[in-house]
C-alpha positions in Angstrom: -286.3 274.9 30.9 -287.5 278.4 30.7 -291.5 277.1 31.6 -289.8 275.2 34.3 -287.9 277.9 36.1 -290.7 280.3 35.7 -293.3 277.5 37.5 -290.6 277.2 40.5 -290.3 281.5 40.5 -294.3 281.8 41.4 -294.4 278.3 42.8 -292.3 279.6 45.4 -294.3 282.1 46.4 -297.6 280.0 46.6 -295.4 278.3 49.2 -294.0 281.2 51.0 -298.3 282.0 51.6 -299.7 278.5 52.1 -296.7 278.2 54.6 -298.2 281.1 56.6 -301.6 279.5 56.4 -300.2 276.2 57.4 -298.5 277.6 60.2 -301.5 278.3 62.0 -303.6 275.5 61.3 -300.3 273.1 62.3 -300.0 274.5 65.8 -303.6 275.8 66.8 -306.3 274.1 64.5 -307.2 276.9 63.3 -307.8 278.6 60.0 -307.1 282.1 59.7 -308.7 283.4 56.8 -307.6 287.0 57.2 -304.3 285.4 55.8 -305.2 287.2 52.3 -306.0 290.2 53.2 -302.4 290.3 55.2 -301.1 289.5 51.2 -303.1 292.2 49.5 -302.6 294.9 52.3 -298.5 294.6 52.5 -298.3 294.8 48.4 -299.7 298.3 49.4 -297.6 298.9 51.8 -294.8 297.9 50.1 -295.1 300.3 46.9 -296.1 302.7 49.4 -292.8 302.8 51.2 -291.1 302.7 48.1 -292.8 305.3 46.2 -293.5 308.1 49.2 -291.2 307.0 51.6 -288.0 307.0 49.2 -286.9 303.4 50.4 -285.4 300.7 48.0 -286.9 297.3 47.9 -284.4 295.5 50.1 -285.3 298.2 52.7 -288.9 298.0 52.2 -289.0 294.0 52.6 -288.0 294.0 56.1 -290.4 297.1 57.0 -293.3 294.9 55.3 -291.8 291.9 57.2 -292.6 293.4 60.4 -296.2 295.2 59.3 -297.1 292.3 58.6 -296.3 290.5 62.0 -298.4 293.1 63.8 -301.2 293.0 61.8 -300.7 289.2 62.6 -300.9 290.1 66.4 -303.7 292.0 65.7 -306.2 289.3 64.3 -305.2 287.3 67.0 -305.9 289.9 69.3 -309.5 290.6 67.9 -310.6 288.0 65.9 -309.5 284.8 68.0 -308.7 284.9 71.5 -311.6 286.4 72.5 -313.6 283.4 71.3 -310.8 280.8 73.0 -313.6 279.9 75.3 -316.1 279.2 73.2 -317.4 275.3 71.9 -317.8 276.5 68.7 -314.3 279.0 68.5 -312.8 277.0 65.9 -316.1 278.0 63.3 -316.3 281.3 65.3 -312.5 282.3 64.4 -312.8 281.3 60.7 -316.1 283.7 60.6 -314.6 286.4 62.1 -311.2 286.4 60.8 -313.0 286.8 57.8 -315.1 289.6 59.0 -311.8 291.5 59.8 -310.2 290.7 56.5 -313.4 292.7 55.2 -312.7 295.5 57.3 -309.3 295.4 56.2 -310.0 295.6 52.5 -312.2 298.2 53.2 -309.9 300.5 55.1 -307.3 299.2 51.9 -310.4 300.3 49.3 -310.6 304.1 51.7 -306.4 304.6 51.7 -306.0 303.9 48.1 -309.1 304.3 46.2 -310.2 300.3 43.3 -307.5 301.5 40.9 -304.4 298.9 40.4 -301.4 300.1 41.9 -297.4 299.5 40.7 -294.3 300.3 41.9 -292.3 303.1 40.3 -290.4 302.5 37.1 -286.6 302.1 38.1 -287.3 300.5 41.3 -286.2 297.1 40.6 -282.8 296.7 38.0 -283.9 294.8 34.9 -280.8 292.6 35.0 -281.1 289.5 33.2 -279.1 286.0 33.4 -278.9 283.2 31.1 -278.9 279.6 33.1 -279.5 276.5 31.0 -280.5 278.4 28.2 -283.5 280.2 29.7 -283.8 283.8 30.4 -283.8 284.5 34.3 -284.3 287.9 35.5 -282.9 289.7 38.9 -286.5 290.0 39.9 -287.1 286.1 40.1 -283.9 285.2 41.8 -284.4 287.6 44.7 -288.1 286.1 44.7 -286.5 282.7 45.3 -283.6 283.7 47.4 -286.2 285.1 49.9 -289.0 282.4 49.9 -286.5 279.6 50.7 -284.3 281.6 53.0 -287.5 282.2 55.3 -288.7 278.6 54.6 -285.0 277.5 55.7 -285.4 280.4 58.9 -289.1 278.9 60.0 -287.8 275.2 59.4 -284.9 276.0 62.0 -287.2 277.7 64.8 -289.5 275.3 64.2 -287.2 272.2 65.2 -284.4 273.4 66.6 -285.3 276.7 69.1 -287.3 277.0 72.3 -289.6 278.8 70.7 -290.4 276.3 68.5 -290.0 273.7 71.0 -293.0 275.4 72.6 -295.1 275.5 69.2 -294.7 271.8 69.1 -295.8 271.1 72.1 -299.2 273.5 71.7 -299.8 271.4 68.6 -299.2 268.7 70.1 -301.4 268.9 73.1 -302.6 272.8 74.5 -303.2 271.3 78.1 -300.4 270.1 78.7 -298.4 272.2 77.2 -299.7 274.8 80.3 -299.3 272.3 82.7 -295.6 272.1 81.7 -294.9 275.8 81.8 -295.3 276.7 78.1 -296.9 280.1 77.9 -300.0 279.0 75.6 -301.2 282.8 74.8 -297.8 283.9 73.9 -296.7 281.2 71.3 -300.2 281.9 70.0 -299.5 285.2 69.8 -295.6 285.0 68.0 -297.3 281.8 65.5 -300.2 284.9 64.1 -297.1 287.1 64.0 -295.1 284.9 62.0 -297.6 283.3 59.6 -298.9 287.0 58.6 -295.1 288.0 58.2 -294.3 285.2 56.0 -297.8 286.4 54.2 -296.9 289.9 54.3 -293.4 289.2 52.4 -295.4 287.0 49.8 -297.5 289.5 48.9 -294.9 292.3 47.8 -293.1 289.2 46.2 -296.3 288.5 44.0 -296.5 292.3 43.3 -293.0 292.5 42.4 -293.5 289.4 40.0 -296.4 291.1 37.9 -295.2 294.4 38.8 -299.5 295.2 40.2 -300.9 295.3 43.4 -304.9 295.2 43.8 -307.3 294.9 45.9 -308.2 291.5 45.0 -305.2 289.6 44.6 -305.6 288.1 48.0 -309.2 286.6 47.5 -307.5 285.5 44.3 -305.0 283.6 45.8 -306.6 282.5 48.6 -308.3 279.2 47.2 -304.7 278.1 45.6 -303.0 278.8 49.2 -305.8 276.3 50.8 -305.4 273.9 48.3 -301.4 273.8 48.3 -302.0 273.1 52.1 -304.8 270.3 51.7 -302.8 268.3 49.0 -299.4 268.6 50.8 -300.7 267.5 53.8 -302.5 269.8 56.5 -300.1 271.2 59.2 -297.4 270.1 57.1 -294.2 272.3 56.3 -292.8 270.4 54.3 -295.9 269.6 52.4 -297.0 273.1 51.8 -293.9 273.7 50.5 -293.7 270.9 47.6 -297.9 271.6 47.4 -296.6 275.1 46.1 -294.0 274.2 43.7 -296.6 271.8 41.8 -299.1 274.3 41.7 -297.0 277.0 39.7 -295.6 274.4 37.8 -299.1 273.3 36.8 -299.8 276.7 35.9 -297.1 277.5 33.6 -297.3 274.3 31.7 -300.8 274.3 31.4 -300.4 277.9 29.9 -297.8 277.0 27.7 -299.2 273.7 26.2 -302.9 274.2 26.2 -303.9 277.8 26.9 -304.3 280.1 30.3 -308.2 279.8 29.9 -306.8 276.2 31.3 -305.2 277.5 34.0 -307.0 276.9 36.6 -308.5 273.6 35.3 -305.2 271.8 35.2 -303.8 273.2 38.0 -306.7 272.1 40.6 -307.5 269.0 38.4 -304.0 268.1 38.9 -304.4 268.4 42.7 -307.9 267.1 42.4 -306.0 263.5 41.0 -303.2 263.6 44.0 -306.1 263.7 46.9 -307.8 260.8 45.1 -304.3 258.9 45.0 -303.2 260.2 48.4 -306.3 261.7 50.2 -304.1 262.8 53.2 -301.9 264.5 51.3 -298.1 264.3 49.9 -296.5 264.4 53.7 -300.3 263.9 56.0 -300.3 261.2 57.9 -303.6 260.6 60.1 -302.2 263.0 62.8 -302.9 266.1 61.2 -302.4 268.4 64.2 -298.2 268.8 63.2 -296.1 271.5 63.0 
């Protein structure tokens, strides 16, 4: 019970990321790999806030929240739309969204110097819970309560808003989406903003988990994130979601039973096994372009 709650704990924020990744891909077709450097530079943030601007966590989350969104606005603003035109913008995005993500861990690397960087002792209560036997700590609850009370939030705008009418219909078809009065460029714009948010929030999740930020923990979890979305089914929110949860699951399990040199190995193997059984993925379907 304990291995299992701990798999849904960081499983849930695999899916909190992948679901900003998704996001983007769902509505636009487009894959916005400045997504972990968003993660990586919001953990900073986040102990920043905390440590030299006095705040407590719950303050801090919505602060990172919104830093987040703009840096969101901002790679659209400078790493996509200016190559909307283009016949090749979809390769030319994914080349230099990861250009900016460079500049960003740069600027990250210039602020804060390689060293690993933690919150301050205190910051966090170390209250512990005892559910089914296993050992649940205050930490992992608000990590949960989070990730699925944004999940719950997207799922709503997503279906049941105007807002997310209008996302729907870019995925479904950009043309006529104009012709019918939806403001293409501006749900663009607010889809960036909300993946990167959702990243943002991931990120000081993760760092609250194992108490570290660094520099690299976005390239780090940046090939799990694009594997939770492939096997639960691209442009799927849903599938990112239960694409997540299997993945820390794996993780834990495979650790427990056989080793965290394994790690990895089980984890993707495990995923590598569902594409062969289900190559579109858990919730794909051959309509991949989905919200």
């Amino acid at each position: 019970m304990q291995q299992l709650l701990n798999g849904i704990f960081i499983g849930s924020i695999y899916a909190l990321f992948a679901i900003g990744f998704t996001l983007v891909f769902g509505i636009l077709d487009r894959l916005n790999l400045a997504h972990p450097a968003v993660f990586a530079a919001s953990a900073f943030v986040g102990i920043e806030l905390v440590e030299r601007g006095g705040l407590s966590l719950w303050a801090a989350l919505p602060l990172v929240f919104v830093v987040g969104a703009v840096l969101g606005l901002l790679i659209e603003r400078l790493a996509f739309r200016p190559l909307k035109g283009r016949a090749d913008a979809h390769f030319a995005g994914l080349i230099s969204s990861i250009a900016l993500a460079g500049m960003l861990i740069a600027l990250l690397q210039w602020r804060y110097g390689p060293d690993t960087r933690r919150f301050p002792p205190g910051s966090f209560p170390d209250t512990r819970f005892q559910v089914f036997g296993a050992q649940v700590t205050l930490v992992q609850v608000v990590i949960l309560a989070v990730s699925l009370a944004l999940m719950v939030g997207l799922t709503y705008m997503v279906t049941r808003t105007r807002l997310g009418r209008g996302m729907r219909a870019v995925a479904e078809n950009p043309t006529a989406a104009r012709v019918l009065g939806v403001n293409v460029d501006r749900v663009t714009a607010v889809t960036f903003a909300i993946s990167s948010a959702l990243g943002a929030v991931a990120g000081v999740l993760f760092a609250i988990n194992v108490n570290t930020a660094q520099l690299g923990m976005g390239a780090a979890i940046e090939l799990k994130g694009l594997a939770v979305i492939i096997v639960g089914g691209m442009g799927s929110l849903p599938g990112a979601l239960i694409g997540g949860l299997l993945l820390g699951l794996a993780e834990v399990f495979a650790v427990q039973y056989i080793g965290s040199s394994w790690v990895d190995v089980i984890a993707f193997g495990l995923l590598f096994v569902i594409l062969l059984l289900r190559p579109q993925g858990l919730l794909g379907a051959r309509k991949v372009r989905e919200v």
